[in-house]
Biopython code that builds the backbone (N, CA, C, O; Angstrom):
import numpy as np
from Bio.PDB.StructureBuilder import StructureBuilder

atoms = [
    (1, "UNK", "N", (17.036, 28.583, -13.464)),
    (1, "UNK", "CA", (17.140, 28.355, -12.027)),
    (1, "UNK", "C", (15.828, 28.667, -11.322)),
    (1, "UNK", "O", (15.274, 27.840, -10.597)),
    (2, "UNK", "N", (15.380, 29.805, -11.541)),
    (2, "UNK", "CA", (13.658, 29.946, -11.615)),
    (2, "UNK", "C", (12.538, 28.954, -11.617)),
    (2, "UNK", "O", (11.396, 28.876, -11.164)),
    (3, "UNK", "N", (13.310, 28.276, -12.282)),
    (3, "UNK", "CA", (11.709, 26.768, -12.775)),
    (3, "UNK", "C", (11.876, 26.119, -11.507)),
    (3, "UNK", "O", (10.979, 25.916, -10.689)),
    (4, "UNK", "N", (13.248, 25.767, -11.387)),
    (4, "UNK", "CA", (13.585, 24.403, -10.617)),
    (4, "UNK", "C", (13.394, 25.375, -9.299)),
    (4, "UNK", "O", (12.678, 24.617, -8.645)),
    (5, "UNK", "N", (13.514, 26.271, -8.661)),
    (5, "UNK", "CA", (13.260, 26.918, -7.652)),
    (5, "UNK", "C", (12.166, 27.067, -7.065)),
    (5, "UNK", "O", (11.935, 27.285, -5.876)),
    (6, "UNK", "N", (11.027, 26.857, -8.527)),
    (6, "UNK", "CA", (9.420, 26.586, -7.691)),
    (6, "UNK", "C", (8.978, 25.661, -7.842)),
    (6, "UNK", "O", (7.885, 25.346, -7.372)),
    (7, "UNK", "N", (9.892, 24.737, -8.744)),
    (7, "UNK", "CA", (9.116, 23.322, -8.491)),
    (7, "UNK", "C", (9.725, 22.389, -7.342)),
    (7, "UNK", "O", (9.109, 21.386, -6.981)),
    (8, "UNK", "N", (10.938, 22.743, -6.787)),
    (8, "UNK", "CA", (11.379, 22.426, -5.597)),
    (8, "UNK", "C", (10.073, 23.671, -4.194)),
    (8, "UNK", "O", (9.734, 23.226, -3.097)),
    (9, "UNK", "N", (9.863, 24.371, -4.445)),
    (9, "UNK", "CA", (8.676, 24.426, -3.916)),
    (9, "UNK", "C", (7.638, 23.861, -3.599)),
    (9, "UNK", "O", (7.407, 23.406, -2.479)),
    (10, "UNK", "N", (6.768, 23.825, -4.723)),
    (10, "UNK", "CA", (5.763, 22.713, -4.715)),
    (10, "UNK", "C", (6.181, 21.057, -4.160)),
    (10, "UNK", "O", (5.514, 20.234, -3.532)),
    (11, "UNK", "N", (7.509, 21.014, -4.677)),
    (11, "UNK", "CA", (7.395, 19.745, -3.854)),
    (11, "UNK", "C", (7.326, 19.580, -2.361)),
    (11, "UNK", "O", (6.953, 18.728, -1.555)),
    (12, "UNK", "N", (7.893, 20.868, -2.361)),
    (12, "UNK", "CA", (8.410, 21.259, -0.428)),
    (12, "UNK", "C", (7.020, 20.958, 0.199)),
    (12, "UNK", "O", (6.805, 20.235, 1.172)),
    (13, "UNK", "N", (6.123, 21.646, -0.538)),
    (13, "UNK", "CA", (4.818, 21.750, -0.238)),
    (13, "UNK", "C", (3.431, 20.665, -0.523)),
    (13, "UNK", "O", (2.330, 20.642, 0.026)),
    (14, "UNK", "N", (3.812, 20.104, -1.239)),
    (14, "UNK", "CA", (3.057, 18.899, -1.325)),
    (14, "UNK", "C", (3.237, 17.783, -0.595)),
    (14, "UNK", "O", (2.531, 16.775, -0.619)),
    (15, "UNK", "N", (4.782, 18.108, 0.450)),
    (15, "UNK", "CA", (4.842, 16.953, 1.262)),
    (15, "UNK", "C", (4.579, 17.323, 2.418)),
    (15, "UNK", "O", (4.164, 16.488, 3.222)),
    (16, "UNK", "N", (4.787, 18.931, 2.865)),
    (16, "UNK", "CA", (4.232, 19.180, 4.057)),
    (16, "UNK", "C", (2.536, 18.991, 4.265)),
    (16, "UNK", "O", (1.980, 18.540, 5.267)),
    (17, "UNK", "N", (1.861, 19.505, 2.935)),
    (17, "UNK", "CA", (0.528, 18.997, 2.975)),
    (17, "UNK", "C", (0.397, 17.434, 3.525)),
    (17, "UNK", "O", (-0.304, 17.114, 4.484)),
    (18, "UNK", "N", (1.070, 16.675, 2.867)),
    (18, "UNK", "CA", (0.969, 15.211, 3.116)),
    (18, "UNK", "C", (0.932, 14.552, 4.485)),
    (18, "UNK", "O", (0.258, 13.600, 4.878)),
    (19, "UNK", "N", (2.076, 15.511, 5.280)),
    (19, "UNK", "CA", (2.479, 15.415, 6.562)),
    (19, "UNK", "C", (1.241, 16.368, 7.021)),
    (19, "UNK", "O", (1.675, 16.901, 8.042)),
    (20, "UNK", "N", (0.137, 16.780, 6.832)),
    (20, "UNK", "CA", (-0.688, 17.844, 7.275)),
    (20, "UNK", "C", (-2.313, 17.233, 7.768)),
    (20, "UNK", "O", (-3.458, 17.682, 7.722)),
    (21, "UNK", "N", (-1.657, 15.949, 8.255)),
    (21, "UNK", "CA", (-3.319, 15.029, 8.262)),
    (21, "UNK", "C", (-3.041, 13.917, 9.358)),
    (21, "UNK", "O", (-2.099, 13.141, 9.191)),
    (22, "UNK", "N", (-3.998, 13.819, 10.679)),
    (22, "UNK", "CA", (-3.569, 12.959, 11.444)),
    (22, "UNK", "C", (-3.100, 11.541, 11.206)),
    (22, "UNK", "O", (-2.069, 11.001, 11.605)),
    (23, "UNK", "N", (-4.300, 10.948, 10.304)),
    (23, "UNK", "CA", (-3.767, 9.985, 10.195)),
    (23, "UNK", "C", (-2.670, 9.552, 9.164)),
    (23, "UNK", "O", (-2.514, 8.361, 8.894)),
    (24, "UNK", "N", (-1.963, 10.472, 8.632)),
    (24, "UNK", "CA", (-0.989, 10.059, 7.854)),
    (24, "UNK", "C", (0.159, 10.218, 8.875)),
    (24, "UNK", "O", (1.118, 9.446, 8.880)),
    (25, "UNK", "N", (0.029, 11.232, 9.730)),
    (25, "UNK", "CA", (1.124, 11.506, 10.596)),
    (25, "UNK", "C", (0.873, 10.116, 12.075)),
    (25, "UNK", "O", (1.386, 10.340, 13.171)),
    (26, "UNK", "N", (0.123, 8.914, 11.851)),
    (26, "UNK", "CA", (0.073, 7.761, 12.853)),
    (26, "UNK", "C", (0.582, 6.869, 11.543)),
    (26, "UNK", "O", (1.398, 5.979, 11.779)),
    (27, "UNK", "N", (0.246, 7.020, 10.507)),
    (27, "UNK", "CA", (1.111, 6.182, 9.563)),
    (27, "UNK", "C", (2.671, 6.373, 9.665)),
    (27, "UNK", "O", (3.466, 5.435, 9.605)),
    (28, "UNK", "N", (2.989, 7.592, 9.814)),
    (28, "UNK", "CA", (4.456, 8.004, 9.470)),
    (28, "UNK", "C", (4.760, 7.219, 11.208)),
    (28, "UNK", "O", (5.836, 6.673, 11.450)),
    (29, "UNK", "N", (4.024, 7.273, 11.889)),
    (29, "UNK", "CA", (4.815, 6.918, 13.815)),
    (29, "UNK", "C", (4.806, 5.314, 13.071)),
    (29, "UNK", "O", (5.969, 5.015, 12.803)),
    (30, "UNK", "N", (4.247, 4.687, 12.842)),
    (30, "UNK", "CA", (3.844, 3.441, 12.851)),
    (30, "UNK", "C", (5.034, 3.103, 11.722)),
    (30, "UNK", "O", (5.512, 1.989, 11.937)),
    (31, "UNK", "N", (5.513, 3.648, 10.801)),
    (31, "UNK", "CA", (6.548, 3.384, 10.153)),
    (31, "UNK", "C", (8.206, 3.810, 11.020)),
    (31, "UNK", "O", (9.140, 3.008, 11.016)),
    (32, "UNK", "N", (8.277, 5.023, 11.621)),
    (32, "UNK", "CA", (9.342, 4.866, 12.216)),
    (32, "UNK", "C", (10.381, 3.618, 12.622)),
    (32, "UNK", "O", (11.606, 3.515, 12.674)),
    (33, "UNK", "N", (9.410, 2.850, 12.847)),
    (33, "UNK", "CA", (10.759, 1.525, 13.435)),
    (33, "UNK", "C", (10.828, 0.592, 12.677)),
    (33, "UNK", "O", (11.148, -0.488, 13.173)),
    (34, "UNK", "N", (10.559, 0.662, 11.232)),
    (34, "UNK", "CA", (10.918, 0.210, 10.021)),
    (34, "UNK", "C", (9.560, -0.184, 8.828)),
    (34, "UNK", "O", (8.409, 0.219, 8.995)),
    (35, "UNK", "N", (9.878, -0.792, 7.987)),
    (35, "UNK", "CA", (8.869, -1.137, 6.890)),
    (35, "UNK", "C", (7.988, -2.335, 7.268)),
    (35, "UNK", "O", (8.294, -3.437, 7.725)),
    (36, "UNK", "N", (6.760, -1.775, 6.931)),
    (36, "UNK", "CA", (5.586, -2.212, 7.537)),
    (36, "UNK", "C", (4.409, -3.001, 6.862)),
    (36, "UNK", "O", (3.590, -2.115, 6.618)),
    (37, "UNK", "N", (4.011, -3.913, 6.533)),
    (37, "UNK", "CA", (2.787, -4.522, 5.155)),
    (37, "UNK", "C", (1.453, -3.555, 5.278)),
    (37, "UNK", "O", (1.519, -2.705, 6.166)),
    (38, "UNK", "N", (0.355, -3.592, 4.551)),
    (38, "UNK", "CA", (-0.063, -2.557, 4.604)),
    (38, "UNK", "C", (-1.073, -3.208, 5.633)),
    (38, "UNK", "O", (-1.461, -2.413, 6.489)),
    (39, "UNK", "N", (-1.721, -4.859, 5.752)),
    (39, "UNK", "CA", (-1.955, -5.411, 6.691)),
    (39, "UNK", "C", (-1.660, -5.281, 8.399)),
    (39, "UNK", "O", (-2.357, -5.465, 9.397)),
    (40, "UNK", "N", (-0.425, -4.918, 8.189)),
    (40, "UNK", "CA", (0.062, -4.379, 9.621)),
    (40, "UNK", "C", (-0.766, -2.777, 10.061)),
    (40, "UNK", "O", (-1.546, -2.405, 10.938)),
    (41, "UNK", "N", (-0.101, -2.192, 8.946)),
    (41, "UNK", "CA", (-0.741, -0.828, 9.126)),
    (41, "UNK", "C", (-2.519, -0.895, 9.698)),
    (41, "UNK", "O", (-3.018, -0.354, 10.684)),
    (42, "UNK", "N", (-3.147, -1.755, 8.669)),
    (42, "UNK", "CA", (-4.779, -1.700, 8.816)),
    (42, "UNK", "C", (-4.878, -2.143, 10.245)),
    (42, "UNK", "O", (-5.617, -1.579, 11.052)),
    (43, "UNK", "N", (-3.987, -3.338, 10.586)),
    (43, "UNK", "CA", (-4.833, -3.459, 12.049)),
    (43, "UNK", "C", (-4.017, -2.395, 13.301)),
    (43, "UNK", "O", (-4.537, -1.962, 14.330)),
    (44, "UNK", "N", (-3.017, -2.235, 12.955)),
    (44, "UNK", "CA", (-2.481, -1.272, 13.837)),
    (44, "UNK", "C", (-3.082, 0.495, 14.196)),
    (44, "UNK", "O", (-3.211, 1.157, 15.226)),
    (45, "UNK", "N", (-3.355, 0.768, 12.558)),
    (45, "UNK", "CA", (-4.357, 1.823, 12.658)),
    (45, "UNK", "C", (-6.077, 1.768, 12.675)),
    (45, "UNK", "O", (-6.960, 2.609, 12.508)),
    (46, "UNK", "N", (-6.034, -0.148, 13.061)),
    (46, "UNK", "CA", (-7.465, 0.275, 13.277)),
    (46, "UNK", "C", (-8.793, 1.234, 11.885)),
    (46, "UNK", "O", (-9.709, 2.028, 12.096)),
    (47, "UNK", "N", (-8.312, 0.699, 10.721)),
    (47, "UNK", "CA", (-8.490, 2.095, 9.612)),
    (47, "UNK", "C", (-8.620, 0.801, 8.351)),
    (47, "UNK", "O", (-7.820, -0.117, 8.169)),
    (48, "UNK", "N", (-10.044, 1.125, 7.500)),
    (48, "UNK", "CA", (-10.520, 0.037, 6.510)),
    (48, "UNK", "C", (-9.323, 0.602, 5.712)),
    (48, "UNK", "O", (-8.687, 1.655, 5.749)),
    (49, "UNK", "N", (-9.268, -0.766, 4.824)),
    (49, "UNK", "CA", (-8.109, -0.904, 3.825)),
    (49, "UNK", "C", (-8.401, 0.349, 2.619)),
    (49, "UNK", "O", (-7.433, 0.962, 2.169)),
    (50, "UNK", "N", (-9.578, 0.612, 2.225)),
    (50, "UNK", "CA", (-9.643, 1.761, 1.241)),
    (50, "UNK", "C", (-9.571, 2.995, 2.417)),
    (50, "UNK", "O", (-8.566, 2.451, 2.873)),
    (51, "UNK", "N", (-9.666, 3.632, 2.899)),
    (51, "UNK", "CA", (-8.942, 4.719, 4.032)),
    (51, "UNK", "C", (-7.799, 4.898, 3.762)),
    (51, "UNK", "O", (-7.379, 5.968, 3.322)),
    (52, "UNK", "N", (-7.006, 3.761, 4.002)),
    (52, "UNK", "CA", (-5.508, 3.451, 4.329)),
    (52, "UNK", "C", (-5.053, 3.781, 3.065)),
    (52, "UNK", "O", (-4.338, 4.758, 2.840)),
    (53, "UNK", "N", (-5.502, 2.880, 2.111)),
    (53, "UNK", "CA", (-4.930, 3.331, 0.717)),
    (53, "UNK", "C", (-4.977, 4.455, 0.271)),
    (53, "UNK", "O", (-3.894, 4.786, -0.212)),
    (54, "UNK", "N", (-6.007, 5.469, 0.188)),
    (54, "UNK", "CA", (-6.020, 6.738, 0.051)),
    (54, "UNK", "C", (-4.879, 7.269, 0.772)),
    (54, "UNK", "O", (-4.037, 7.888, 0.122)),
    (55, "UNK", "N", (-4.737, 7.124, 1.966)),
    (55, "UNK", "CA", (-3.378, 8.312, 2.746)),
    (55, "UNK", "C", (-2.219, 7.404, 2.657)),
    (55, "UNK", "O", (-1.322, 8.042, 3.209)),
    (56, "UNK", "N", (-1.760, 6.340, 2.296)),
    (56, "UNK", "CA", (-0.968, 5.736, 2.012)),
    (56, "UNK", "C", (0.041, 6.483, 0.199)),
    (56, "UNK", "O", (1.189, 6.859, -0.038)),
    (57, "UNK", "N", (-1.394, 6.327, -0.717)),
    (57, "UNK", "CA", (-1.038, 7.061, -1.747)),
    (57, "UNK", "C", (-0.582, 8.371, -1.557)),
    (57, "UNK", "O", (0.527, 8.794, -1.883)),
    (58, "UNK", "N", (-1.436, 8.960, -1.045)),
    (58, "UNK", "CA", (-0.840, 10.909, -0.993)),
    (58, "UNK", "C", (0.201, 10.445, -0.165)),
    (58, "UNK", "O", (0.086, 9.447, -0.876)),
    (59, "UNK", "N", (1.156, 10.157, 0.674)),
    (59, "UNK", "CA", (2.145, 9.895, 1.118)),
    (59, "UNK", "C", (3.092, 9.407, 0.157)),
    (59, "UNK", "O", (4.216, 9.907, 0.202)),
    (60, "UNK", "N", (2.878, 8.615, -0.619)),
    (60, "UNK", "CA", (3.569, 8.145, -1.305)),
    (60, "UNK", "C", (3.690, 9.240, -2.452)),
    (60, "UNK", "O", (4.821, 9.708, -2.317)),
    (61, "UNK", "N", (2.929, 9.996, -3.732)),
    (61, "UNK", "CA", (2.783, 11.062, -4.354)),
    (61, "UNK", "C", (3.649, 11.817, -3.800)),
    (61, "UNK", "O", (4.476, 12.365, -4.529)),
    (62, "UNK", "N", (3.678, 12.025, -2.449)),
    (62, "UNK", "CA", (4.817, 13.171, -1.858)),
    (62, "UNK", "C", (5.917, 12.456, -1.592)),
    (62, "UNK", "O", (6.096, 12.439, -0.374)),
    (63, "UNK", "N", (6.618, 11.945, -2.093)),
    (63, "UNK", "CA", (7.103, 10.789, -1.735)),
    (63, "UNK", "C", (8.400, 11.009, -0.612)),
    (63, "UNK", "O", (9.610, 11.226, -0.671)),
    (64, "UNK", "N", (6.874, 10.718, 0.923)),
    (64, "UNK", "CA", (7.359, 10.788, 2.379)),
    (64, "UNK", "C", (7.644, 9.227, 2.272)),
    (64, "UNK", "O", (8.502, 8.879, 3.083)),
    (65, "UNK", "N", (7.069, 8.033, 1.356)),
    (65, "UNK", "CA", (6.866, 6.627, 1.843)),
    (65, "UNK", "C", (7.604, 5.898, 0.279)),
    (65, "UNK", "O", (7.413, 6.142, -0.912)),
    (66, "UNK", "N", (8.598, 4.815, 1.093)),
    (66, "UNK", "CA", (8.448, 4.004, -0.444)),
    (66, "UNK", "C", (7.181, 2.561, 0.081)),
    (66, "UNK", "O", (6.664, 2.055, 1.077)),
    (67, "UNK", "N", (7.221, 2.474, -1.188)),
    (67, "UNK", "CA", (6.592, 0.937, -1.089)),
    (67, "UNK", "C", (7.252, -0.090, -2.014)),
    (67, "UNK", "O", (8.007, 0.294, -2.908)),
    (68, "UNK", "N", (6.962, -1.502, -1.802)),
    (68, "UNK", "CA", (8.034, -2.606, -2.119)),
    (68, "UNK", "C", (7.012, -3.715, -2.160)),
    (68, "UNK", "O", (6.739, -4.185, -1.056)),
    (69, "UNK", "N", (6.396, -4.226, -3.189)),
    (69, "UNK", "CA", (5.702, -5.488, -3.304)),
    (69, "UNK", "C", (6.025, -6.838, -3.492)),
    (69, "UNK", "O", (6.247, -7.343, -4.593)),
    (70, "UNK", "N", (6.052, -7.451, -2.360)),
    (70, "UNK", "CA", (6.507, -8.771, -2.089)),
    (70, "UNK", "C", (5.505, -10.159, -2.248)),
    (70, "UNK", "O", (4.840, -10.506, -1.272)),
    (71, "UNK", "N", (5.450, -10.794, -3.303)),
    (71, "UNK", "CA", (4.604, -11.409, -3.343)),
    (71, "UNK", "C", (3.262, -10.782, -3.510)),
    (71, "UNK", "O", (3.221, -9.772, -4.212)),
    (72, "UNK", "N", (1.852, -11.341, -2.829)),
    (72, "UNK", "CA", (0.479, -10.603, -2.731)),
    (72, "UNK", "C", (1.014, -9.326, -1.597)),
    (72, "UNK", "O", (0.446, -9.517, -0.522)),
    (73, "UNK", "N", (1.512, -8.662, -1.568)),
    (73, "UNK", "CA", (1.390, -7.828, 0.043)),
    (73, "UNK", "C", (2.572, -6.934, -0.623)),
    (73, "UNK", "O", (3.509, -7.416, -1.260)),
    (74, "UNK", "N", (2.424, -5.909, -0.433)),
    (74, "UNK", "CA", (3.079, -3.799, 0.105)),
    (74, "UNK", "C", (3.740, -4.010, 0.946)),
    (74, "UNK", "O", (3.243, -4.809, 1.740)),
    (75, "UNK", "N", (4.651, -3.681, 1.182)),
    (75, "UNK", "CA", (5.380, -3.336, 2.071)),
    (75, "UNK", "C", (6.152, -1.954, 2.320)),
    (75, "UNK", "O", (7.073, -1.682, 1.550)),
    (76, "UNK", "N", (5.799, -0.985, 3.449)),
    (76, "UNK", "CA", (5.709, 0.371, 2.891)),
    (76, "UNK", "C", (6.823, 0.576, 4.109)),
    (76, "UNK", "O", (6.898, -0.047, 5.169)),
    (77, "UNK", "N", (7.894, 1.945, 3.479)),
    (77, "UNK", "CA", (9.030, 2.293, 4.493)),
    (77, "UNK", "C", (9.212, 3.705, 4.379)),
    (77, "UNK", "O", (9.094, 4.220, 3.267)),
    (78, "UNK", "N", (9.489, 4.413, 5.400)),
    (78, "UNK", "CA", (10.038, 6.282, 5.218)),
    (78, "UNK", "C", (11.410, 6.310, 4.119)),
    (78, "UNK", "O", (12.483, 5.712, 4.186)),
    (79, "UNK", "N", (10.906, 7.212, 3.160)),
    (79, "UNK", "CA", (11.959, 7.607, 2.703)),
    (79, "UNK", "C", (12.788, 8.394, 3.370)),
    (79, "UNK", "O", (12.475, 9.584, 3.363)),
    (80, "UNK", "N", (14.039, 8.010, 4.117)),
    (80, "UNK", "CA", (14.526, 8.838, 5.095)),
    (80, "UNK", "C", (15.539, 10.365, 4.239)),
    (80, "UNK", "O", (15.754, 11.486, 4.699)),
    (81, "UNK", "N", (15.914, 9.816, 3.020)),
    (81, "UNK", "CA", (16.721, 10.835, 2.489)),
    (81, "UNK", "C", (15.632, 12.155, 2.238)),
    (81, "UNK", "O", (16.058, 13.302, 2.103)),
    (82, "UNK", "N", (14.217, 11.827, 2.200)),
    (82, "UNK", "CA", (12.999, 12.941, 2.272)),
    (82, "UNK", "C", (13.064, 13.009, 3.399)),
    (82, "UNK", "O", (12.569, 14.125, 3.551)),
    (83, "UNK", "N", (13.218, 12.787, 4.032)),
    (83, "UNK", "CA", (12.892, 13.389, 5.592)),
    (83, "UNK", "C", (13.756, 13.857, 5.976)),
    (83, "UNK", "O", (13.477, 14.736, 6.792)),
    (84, "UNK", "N", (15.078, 13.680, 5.749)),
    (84, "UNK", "CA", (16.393, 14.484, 5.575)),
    (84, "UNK", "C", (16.088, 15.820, 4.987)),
    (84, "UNK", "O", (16.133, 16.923, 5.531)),
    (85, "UNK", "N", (15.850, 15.581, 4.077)),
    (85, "UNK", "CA", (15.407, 17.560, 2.910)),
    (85, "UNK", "C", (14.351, 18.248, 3.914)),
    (85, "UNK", "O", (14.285, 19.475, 3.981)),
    (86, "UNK", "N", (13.484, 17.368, 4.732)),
    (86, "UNK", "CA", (12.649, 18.498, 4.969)),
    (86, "UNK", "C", (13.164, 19.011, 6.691)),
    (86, "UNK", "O", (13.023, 20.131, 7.183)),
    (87, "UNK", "N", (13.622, 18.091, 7.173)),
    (87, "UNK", "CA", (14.576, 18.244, 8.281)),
    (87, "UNK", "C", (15.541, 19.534, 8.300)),
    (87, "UNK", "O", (15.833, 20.253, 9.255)),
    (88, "UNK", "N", (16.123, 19.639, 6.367)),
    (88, "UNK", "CA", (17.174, 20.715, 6.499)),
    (88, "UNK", "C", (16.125, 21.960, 5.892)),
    (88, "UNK", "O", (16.487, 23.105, 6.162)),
    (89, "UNK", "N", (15.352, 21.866, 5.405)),
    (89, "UNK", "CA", (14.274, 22.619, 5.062)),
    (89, "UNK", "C", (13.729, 23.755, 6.698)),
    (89, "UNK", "O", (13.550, 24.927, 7.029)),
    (90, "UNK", "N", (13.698, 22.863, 7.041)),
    (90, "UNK", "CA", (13.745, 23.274, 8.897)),
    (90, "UNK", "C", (14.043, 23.853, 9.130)),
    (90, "UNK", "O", (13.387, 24.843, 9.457)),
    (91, "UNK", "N", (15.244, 23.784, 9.180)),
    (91, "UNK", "CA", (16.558, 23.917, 10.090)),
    (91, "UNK", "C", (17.049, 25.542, 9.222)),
    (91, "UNK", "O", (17.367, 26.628, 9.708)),
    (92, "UNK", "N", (16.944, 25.150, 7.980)),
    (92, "UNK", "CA", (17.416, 26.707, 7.245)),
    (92, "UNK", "C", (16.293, 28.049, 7.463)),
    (92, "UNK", "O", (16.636, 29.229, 7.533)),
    (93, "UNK", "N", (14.738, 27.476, 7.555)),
    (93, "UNK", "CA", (14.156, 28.555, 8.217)),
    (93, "UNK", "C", (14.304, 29.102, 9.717)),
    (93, "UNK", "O", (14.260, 30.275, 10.088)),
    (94, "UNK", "N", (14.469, 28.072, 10.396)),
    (94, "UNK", "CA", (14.721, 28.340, 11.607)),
    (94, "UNK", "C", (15.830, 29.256, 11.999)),
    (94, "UNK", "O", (15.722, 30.197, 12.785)),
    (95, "UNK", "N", (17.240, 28.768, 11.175)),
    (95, "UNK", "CA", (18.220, 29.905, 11.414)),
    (95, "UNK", "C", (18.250, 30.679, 10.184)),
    (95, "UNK", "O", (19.004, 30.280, 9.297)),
    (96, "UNK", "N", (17.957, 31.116, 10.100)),
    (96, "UNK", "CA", (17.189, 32.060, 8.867)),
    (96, "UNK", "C", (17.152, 33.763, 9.503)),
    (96, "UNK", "O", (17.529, 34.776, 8.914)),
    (97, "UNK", "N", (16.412, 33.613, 11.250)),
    (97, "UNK", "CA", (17.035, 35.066, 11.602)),
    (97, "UNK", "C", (16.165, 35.239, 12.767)),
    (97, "UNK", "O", (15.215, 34.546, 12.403)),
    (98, "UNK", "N", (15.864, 35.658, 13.832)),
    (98, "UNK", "CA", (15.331, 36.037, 14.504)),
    (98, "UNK", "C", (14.417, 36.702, 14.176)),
    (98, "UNK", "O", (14.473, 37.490, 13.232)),
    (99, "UNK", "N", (13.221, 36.476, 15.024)),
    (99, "UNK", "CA", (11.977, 37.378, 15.114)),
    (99, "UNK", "C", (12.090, 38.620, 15.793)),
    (99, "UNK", "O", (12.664, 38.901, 16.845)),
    (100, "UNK", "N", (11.208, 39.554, 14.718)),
    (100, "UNK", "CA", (11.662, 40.946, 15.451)),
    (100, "UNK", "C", (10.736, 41.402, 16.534)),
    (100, "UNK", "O", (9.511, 41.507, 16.496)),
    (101, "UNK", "N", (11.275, 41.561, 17.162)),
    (101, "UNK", "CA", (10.421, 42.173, 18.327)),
    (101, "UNK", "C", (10.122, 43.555, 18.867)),
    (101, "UNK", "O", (11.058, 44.275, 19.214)),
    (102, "UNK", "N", (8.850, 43.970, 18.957)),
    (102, "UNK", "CA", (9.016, 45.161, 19.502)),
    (102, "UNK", "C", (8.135, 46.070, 18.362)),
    (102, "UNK", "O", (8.044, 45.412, 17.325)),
    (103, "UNK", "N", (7.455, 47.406, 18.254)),
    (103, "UNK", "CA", (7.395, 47.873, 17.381)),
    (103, "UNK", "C", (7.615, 47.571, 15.934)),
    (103, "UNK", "O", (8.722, 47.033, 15.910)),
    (104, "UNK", "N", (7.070, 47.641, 14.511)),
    (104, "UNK", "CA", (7.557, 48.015, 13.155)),
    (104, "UNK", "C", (7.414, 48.713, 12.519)),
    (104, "UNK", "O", (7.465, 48.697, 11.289)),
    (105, "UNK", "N", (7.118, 49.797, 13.490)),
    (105, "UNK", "CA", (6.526, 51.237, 12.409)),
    (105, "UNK", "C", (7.308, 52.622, 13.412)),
    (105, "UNK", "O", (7.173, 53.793, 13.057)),
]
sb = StructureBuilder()
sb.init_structure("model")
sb.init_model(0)
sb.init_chain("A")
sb.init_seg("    ")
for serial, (resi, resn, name, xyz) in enumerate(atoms, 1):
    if name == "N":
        sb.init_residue(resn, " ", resi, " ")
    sb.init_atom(name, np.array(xyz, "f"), 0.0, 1.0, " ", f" {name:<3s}", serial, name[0])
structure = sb.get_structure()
């Protein structure tokens, strides 16, 4: 239970890294209202196609993004059931306990 306890770690953490970079976090807005070509992305983010691909990949590695190749062209979407885990990931630190206040010694 040990193993799987820190490698559910690291994953925790390799996606918050992922989520830890502006422009991946205008990739993730720009995906919100559904799956996107990666063409869309480039002119929408304004961002050369090797840029894009780099934070496209570490997004994907953490896998915040699927992708879906249609013909010549990517087509990239939020994995929402990941964004679900880290949502409850959240939510369990958050109520987790109050901050103490006041003195600790």
């Amino acid at each position: 239970m040990a193993i799987t306890t820190i490698k559910y770690k690291i994953q925790i953490a390799q996606r918050f890294h992922a989520l830890a970079d502006q422009t991946r976090l205008e990739i993730i807005e720009k995906l919100k209202d559904g799956e996107r070509c990666v063409c869309e992305l480039t002119d929408a983010l304004q961002a050369g196609q090797s840029r894009l691909s780099f934070h496209l990949k570490v997004l994907k590695e953490a896998g915040v993004i699927r992708d879906r190749p249609d013909g010549r062209w990517i087509y990239y979407s939020l994995d929402h059931d990941m964004i679900d885990e880290l949502v409850d990931c959240l939510e369990a630190v958050r109520s987790a306990g109050k901050p103490i206040r006041g003195p600790r010694c």
